[in-house]
C-alpha positions as CSV (number, residue, x, y, z in Angstrom):
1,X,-3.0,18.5,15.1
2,X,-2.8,14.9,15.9
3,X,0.1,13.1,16.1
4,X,-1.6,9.2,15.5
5,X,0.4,7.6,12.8
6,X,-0.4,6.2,9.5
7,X,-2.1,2.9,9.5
8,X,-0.6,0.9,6.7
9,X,-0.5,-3.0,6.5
10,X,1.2,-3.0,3.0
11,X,1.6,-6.5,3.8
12,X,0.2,-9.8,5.7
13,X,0.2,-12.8,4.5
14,X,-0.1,-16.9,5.7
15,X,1.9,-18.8,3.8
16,X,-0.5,-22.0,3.2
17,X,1.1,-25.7,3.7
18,X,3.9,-26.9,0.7
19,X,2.3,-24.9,-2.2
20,X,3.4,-21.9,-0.9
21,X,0.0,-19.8,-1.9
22,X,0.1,-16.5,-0.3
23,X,-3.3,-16.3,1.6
24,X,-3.9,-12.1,2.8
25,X,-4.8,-12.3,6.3
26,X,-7.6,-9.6,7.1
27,X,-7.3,-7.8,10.2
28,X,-10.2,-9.4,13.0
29,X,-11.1,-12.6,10.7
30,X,-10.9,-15.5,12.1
31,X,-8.2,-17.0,10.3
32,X,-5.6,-13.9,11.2
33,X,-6.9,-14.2,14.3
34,X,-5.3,-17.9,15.0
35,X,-2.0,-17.9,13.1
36,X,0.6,-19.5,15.4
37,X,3.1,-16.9,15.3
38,X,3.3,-13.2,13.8
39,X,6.9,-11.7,12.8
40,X,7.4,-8.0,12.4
41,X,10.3,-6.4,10.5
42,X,11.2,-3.5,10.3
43,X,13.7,-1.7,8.4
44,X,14.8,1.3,10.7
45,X,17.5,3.1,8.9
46,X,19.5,2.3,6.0
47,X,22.2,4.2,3.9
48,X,23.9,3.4,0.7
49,X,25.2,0.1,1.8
50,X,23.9,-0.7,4.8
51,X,21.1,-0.6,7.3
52,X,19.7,-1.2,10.5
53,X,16.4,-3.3,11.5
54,X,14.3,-4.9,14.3
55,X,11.8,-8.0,14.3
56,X,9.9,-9.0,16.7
57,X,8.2,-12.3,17.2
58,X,4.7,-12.5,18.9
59,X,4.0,-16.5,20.2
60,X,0.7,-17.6,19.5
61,X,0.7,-21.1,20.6
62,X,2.6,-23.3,23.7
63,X,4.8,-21.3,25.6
64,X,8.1,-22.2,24.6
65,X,11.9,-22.6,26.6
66,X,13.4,-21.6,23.4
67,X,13.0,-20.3,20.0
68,X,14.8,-19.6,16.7
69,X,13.1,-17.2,13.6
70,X,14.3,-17.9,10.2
71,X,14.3,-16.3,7.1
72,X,15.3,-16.1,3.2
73,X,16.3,-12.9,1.6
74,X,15.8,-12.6,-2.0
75,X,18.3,-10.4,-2.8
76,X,22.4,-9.9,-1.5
77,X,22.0,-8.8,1.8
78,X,24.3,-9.9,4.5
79,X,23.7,-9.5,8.4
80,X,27.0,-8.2,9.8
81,X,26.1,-7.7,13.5
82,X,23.0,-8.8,16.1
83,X,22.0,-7.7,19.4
84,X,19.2,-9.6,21.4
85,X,19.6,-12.5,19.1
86,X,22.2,-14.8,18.2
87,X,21.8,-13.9,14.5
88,X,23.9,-16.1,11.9
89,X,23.5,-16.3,8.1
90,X,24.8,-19.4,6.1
91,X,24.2,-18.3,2.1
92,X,20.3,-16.3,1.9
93,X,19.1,-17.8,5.0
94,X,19.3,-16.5,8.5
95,X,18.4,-17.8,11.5
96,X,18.2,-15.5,15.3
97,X,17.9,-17.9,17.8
98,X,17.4,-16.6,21.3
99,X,20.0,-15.8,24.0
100,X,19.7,-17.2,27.4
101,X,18.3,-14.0,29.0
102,X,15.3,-14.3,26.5
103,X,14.9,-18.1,25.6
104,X,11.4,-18.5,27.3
105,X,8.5,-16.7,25.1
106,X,5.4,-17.2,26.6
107,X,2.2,-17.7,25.1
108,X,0.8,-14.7,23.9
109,X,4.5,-13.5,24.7
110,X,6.7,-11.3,21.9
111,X,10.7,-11.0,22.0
112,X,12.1,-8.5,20.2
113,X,16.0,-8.3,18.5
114,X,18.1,-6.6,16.1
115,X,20.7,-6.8,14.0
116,X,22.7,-4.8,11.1
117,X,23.7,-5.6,7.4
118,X,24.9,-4.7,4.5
119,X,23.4,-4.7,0.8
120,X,23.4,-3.3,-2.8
121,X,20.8,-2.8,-5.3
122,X,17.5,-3.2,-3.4
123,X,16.9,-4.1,0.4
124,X,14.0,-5.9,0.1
125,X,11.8,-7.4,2.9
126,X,11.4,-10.8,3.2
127,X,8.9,-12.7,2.1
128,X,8.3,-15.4,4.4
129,X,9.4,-16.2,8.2
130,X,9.2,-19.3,10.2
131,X,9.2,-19.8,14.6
132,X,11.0,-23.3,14.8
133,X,9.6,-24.4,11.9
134,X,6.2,-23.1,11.5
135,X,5.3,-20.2,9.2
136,X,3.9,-17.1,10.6
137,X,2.2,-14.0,9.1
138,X,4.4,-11.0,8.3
139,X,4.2,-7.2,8.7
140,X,5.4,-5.0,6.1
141,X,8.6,-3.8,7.5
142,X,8.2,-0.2,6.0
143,X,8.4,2.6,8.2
144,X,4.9,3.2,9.4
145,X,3.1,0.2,11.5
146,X,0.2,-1.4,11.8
147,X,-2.8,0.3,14.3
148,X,-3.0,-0.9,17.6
149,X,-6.7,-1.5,18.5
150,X,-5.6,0.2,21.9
151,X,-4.6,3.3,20.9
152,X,-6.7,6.5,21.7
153,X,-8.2,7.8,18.6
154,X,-6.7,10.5,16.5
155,X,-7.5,13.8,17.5
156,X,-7.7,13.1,21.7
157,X,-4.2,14.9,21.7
158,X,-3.4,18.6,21.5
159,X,0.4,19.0,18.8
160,X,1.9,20.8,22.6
161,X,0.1,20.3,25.4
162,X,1.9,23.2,26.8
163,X,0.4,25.7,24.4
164,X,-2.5,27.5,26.2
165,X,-2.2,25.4,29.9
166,X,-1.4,26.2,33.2
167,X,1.0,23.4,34.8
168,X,0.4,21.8,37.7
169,X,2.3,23.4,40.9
170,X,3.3,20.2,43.4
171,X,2.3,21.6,46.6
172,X,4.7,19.6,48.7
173,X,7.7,21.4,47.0
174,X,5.9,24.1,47.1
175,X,5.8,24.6,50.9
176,X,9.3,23.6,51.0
177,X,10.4,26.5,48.7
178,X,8.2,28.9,50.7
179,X,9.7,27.7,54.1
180,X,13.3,28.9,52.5
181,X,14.6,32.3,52.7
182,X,13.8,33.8,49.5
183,X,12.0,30.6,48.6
184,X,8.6,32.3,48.1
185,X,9.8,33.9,44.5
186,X,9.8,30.8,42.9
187,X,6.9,28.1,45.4
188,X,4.8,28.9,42.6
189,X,6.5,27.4,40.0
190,X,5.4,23.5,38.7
191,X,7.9,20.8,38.7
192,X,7.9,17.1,37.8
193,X,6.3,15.2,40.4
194,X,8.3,11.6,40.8
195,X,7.2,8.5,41.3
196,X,10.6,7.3,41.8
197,X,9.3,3.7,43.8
198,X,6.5,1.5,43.6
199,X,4.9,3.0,47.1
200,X,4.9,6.4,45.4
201,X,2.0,5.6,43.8
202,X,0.0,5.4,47.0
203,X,1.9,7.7,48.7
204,X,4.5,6.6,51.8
205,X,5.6,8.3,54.7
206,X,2.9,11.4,54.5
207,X,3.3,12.3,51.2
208,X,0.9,12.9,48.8
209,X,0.3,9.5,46.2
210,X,-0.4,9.8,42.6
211,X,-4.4,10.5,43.3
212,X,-3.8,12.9,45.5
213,X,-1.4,14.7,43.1
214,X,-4.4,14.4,40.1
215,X,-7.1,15.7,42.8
216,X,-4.7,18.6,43.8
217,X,-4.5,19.1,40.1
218,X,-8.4,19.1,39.0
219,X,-9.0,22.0,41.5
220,X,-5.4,24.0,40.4
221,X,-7.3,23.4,36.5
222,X,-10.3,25.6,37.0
223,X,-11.7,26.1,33.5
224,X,-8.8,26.3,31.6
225,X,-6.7,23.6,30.5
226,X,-4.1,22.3,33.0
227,X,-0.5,20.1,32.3
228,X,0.7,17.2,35.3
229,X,4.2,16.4,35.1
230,X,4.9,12.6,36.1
231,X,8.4,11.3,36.3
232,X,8.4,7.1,35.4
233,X,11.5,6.2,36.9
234,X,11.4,2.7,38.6
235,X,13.2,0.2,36.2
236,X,14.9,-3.0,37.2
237,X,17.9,-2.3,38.3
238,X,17.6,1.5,37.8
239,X,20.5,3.2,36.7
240,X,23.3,1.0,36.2
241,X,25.7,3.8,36.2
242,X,25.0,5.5,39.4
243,X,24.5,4.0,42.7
244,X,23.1,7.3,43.8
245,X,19.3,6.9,42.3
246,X,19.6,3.1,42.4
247,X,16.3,1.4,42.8
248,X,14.1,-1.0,44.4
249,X,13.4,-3.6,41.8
250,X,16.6,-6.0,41.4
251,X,17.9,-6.1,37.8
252,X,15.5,-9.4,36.5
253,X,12.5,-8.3,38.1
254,X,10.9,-7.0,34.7
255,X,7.8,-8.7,36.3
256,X,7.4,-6.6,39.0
257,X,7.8,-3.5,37.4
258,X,4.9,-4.3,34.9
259,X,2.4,-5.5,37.2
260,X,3.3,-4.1,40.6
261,X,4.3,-0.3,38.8
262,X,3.3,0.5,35.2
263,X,-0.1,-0.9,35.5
264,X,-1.4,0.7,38.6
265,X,-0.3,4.0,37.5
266,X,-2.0,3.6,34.3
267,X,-5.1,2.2,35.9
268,X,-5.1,5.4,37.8
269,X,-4.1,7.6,35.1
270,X,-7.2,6.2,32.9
271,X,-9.7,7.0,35.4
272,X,-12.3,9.1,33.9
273,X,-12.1,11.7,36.7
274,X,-8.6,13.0,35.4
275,X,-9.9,12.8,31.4
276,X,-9.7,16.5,31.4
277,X,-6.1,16.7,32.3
278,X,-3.3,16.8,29.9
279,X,-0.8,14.6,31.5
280,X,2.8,14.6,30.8
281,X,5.3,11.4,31.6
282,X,9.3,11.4,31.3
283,X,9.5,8.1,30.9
284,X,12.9,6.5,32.7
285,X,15.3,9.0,32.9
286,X,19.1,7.6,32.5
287,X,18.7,4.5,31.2
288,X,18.4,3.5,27.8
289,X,21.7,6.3,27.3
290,X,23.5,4.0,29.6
291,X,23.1,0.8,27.0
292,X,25.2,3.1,24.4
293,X,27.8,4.4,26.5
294,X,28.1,3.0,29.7
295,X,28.8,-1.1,28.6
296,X,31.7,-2.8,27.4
297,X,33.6,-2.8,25.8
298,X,34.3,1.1,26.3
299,X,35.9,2.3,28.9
300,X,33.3,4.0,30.8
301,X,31.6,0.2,30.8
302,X,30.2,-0.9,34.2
303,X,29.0,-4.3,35.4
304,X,25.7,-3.2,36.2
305,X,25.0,-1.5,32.7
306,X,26.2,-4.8,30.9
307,X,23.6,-7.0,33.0
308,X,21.2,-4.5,31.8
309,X,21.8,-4.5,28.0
310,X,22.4,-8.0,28.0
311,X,18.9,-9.0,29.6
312,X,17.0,-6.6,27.6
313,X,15.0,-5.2,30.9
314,X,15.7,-1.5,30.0
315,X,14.3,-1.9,26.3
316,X,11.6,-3.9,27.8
317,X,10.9,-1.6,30.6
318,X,10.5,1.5,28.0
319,X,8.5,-0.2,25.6
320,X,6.2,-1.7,28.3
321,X,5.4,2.2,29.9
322,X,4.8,4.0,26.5
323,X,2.2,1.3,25.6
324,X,0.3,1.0,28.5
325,X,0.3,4.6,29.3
326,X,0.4,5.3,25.6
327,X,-3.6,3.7,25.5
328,X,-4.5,6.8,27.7
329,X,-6.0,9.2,25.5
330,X,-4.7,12.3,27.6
331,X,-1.5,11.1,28.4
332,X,1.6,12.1,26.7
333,X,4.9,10.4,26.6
334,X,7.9,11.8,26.9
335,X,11.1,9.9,26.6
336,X,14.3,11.3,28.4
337,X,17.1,11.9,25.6
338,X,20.0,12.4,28.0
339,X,21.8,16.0,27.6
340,X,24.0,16.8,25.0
341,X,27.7,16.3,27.1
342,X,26.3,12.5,27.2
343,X,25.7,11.9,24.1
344,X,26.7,14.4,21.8
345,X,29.4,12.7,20.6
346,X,29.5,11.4,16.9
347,X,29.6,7.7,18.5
348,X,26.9,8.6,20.6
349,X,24.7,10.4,18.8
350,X,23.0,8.3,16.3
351,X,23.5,4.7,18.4
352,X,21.1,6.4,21.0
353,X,18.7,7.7,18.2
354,X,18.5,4.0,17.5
355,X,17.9,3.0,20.8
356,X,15.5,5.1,21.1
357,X,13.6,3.8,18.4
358,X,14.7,0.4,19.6
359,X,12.7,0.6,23.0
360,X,9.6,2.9,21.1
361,X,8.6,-0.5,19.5
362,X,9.0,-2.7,22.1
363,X,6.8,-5.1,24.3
364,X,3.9,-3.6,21.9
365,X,4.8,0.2,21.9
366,X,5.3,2.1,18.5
367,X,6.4,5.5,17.9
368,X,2.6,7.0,17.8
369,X,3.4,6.0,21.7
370,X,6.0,8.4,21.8
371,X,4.6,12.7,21.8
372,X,8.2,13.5,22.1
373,X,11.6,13.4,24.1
374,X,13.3,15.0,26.8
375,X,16.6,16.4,27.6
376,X,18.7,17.4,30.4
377,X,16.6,16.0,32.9
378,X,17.7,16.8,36.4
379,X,21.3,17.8,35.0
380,X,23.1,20.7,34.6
381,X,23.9,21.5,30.7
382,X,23.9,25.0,29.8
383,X,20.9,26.0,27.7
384,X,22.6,28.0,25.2
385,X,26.1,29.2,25.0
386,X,26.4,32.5,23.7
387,X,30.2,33.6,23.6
388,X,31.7,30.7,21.0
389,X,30.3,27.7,18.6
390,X,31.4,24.5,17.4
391,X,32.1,26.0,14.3
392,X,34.3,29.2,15.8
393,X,38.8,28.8,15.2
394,X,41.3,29.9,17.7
395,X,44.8,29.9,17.1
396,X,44.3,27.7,14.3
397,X,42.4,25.5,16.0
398,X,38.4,24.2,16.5
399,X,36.9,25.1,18.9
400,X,36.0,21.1,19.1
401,X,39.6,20.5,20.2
402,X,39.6,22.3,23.6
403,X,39.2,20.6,26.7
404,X,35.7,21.3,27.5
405,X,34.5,20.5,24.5
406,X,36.2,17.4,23.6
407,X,35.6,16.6,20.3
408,X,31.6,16.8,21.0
409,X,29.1,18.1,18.2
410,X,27.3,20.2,20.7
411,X,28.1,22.8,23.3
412,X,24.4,23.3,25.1
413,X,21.1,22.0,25.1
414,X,19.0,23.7,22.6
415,X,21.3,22.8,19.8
416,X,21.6,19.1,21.2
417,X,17.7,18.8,21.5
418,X,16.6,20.3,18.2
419,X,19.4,18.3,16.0
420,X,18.4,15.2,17.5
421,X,14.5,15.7,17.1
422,X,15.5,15.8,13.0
423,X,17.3,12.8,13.7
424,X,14.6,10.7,15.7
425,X,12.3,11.9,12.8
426,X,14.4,10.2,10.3
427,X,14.4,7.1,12.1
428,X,10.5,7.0,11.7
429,X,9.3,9.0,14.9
430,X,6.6,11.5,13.9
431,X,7.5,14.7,12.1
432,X,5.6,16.9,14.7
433,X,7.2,15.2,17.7
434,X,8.7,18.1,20.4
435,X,11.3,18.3,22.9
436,X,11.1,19.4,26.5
437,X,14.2,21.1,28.5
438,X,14.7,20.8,31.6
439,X,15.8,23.9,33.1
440,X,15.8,23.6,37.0
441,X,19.3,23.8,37.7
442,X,21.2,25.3,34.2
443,X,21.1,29.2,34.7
444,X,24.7,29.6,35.5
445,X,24.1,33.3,36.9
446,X,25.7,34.5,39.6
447,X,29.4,36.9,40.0
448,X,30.2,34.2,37.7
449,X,28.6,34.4,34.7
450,X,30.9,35.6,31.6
451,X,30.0,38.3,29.8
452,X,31.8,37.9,26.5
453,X,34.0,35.4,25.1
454,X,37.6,34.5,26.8
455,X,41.2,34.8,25.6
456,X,41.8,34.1,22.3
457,X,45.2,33.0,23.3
458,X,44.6,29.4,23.1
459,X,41.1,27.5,21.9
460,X,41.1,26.6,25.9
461,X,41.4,29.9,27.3
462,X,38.7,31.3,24.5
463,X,36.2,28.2,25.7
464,X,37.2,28.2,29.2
465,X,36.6,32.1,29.5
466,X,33.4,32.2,27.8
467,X,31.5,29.7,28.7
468,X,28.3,29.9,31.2
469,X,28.4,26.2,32.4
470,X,31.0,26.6,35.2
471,X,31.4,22.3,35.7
472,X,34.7,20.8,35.8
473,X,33.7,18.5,32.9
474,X,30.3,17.9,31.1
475,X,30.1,14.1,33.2
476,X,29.8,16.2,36.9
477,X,25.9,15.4,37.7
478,X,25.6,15.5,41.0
479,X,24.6,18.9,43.6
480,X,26.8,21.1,41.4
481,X,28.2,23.8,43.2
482,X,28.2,27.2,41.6
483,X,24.6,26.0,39.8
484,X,21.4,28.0,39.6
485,X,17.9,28.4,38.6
486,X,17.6,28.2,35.0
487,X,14.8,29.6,32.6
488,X,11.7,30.0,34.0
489,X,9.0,27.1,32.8
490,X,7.4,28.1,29.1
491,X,5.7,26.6,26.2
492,X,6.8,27.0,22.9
493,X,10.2,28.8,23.5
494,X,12.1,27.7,20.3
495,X,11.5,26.2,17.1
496,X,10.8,22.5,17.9
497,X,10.9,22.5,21.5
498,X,7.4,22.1,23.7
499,X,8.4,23.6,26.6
500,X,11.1,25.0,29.0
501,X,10.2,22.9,32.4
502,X,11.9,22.1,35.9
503,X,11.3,17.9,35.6
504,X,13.4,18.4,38.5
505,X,12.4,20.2,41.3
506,X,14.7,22.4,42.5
507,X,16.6,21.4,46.0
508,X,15.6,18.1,46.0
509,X,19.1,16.0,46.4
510,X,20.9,14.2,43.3
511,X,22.3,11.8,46.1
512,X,24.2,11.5,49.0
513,X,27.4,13.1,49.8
514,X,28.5,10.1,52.3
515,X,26.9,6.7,52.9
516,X,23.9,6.8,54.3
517,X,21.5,4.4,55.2
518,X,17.9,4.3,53.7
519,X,14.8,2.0,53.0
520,X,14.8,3.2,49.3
521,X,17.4,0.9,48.1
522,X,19.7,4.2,47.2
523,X,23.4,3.9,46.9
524,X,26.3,6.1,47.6
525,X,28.1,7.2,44.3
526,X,31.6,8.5,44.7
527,X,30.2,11.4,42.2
528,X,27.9,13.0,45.1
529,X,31.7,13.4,47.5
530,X,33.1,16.7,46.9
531,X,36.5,14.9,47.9
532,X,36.1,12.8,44.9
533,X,38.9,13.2,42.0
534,X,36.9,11.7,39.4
535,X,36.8,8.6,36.9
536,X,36.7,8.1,33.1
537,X,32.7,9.7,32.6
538,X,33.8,13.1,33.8
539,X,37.2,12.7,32.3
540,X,38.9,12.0,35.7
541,X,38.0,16.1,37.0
542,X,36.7,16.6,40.6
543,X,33.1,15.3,41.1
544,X,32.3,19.5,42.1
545,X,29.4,18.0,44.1
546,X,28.3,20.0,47.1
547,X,29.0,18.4,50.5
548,X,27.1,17.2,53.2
549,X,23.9,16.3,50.6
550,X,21.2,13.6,51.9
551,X,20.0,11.0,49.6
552,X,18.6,11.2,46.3
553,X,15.3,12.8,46.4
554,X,15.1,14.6,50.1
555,X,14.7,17.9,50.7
556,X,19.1,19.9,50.5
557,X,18.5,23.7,51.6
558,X,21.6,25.0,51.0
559,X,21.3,23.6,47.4
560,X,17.9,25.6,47.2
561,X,19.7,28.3,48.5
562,X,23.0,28.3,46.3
563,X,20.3,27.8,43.1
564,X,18.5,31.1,43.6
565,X,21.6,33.0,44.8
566,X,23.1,31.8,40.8
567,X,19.6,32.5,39.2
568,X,19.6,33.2,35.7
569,X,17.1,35.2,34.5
570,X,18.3,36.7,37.8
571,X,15.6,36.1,41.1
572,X,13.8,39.8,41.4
């Protein structure tokens, strides 16, 4: 089954000099072809009274310092909020007019903003939108898009591409797991190979570069069909909210990213040579999560993470990566979804859902870009918790109102990830999209491990007893101690979900425990030092890190070690 969307133009139109006459505009004639500007709206939810929706506004002409898009509504709506726009409304007519972060739209160039509002009766789309001034042709706004020209065609991509493949073992971490004690039970397991900085693409300091990885790969394949993990994580000013896996690209350097990082790798990646290989990205763990919970004006806001959602370079950075890699036929995206002690919150929940959607149709990406999403990537979230629900009572109390749980709509992964793959579908994504789990590092096993529920004393005690996930609090991400090896890579383990995968391989370092210096631009993060007593994300617990951890990314033995002494399925 393929997962291409439907291509519908309901409606294009020019709206011809002072008359007004609607002229269609054909997709590829000449006329379509030089219309100064193109608008696209899109309504992306909407309820009883309300809704959400996104435009974006391609330049055909001069480049321009700044811009404004203006529009009539035919009906009562009423914009109530913007973001990406300075969107105001005086009677039917709204004008966005651009911030100063995205005033300059190149020729050729598209910006993107959004914006909610209210309505009764009908929600109609508008009929006509100007770019300072001048009329441009207008897209539908219903929930299916136009084709991009670009795209594979339908029927180059398996519905899983986990079903019936072997995955691709990364011999580097291979060898390191076999030089361990014990290691050799698990070397020949695949894991996510990262290209975590622009000279990970050739390869730096010995190690193997993207090539090498896909040549490795072609002779693993054999005959049968064969899955490479790639992890896309090199956005300006990478992770806002932990100076752990910051990054080399400074947070305006958008730029660079595109040209210096996304299009090499999907030069490579569209080499005929690797056409046979089904190859999987998790596109930019951390990051678009951040622009819902981690900017003002909440209290878990950080200066970084504000920069980031107010110059759009996240949302741009996304959108950018599933279009360009989305045009390769055997590639499939997969966007990381954060875990389920992030953002399964009420207040987080459906905001990241949105913002999902948000970067899916950005800088030229729609959701056909998007195979599916990913969660728990290189964190720690239980898979399942048998021994209570969200829905048990204690003591005449929810089980929502203990500590550990905190109010949150999910207690583990698999719920998190299968309730928010029916909400992404709502929002438009495709109704066969999957979900991946990381499972590296969330076994739990060990002398540890409950075996039943706890005390039914208090809500806290039945939680607290029962639960598998032995963290201080749900926000404790870095070198967990007490963590191990979680299930064992699988397709198709759950209704919904692709796969069961290790994105991260195991004993490779979340970060630092103490500053140390490096040439990768990482930070030290306050989260990684087992001294630390904590902050408003992890509820102000200990940071339960491990000690005397090297940076993000290098090899951290007695991590290895402590993962496959907690194994669970147990190591045999």
């Amino acid at each position: 089954m393929s997962r291409t969307r439907t291509a519908l133009l309901a409606a294009m139109a020019l709206v011809a000099g002072a008359t007004g006459t609607a002229l269609a505009a054909v997709p590829g004639d000449v006329g379509a072809a030089a219309v100064p500007c193109t608008v696209d709206y899109k309504v992306q939810n909407q309820w009883d009274t309300g809704f959400t929706a996104s435009v974006t506004v391609t330049n055909h002409g001069a480049a321009k310092s700044s811009w404004a898009v203006k529009w009539t509504y035919a009906g009562n709506q009423r914009v109530t909020s913007g973001w990406n726009a300075k969107v105001t409304q005086s009677g039917a007519n709204v004008t966005a007019a651009n911030e100063s972060y995205n005033a300059t739209l190149a020729s050729g160039g598209s910006a993107t903003f959004g914006f909610q509002g209210s309505y009764s009766g009908t929600n109609a789309v508008p009929a006509t939108f100007t770019l300072d001034g001048v009329t441009c042709n207008v897209d539908s706004g219903g929930p299916t898009d136009p084709p991009d020209p670009t795209d594979p065609p339908p029927g180059n991509r398996v519905d899983n591409p986990y079903d019936g493949a072997k995955v691709y073992v990364n011999p580097e971490w291979s060898a390191n797991a076999a030089a361990e004690p014990g290691g050799s039970r698990i070397a020949n397991q695949p894991t996510g190979v990262w290209l975590d900085r622009t000279a990970a693409i050739e390869g730096a300091n010995g190690k193997m570069g993207l090539r090498d990885h896909l040549d490795a790969a072609l002779e693993q394949k054999g005959s049968g069909e064969l899955v490479v993990q790639l992890v896309i994580y090199n956005l300006p000013g990478r992770d806002c909210a932990a100076l752990a896996s910051n990054g080399e690209l400074g947070p305006t350097e958008i730029g660079r990213y595109k040209t210096e990082y996304i299009d090499p790798i999907a030069e490579i990646l569209s080499d005929s040579k690797y056409a046979s290989l089904r190859i999987v990205t998790t596109v930019e763990i951390d990051s678009l999560p951040n622009l819902v919970t981690n900017v003002s004006p909440r209290a878990t806001a950080t200066p970084n993470c504000d920069v980031m959602k107010a110059n759009g370079n996240y949302v741009k950075g996304v959108g950018y990566a599933l279009n360009k890699l989305g045009d390769v036929p055997n590639v499939y995206n997969y966007v990381d979804a954060g875990h389920h002690g992030w953002l399964g919150w009420d207040d987080n929940f459906g905001a990241s859902a949105e913002m999902f959607k948000q970067a899916a149709t950005a800088e030229g990406a729609t959701v056909a870009d998007v195979h599916g999403f990913i969660a728990n990537t290189a964190n720690y979230s239980a898979l399942k918790e048998d021994h209570f629900s969200v829905n048990d009572t204690v003591a005449g109390k929810s089980v929502r109102e203990s500590k550990w749980v905190s109010w949150n709509r999910y207690v583990d992964e698999l719920s998190y990830a299968q309730a928010l793959r029916e909400k992404l579908v709502s929002l438009g994504f495709d109704s066969k999209i999957g979900m991946l789990i990381d499972t590296s590092r969330n076994g739990w096993g060990g002398a540890n491990r409950p075996t039943g529920p706890g005390a039914s004393t208090s809500v806290d005690t039945y939680v607290d007893g029962g639960r598998y996930d032995r963290r201080y609090n749900t926000g404790n991400w870095c070198n967990q101690a007490g963590a191990g090896l979680g299930e064992r890579p699988q397709a198709s383990p759950e209704p919904g979900i692709d796969a069961y995968v290790w994105m991260k391989p195991p004993g490779e370092s979340d970060g630092a425990s103490e500053e140390i210096d490096n040439d990768e631009g990482k930070g030290f993060d306050r989260m990684c030092d087992p001294t630390y007593t904590g902050n408003p994300r992890n509820d102000n617990n200990m940071s339960g890190a491990l000690g005397d951890a090297p940076i993000s990314g290098r090899w951290f033995s007695a991590q290895f070690q402590e993962l496959m002494r907690n194994a669970y399925p147990p190591l045999s």
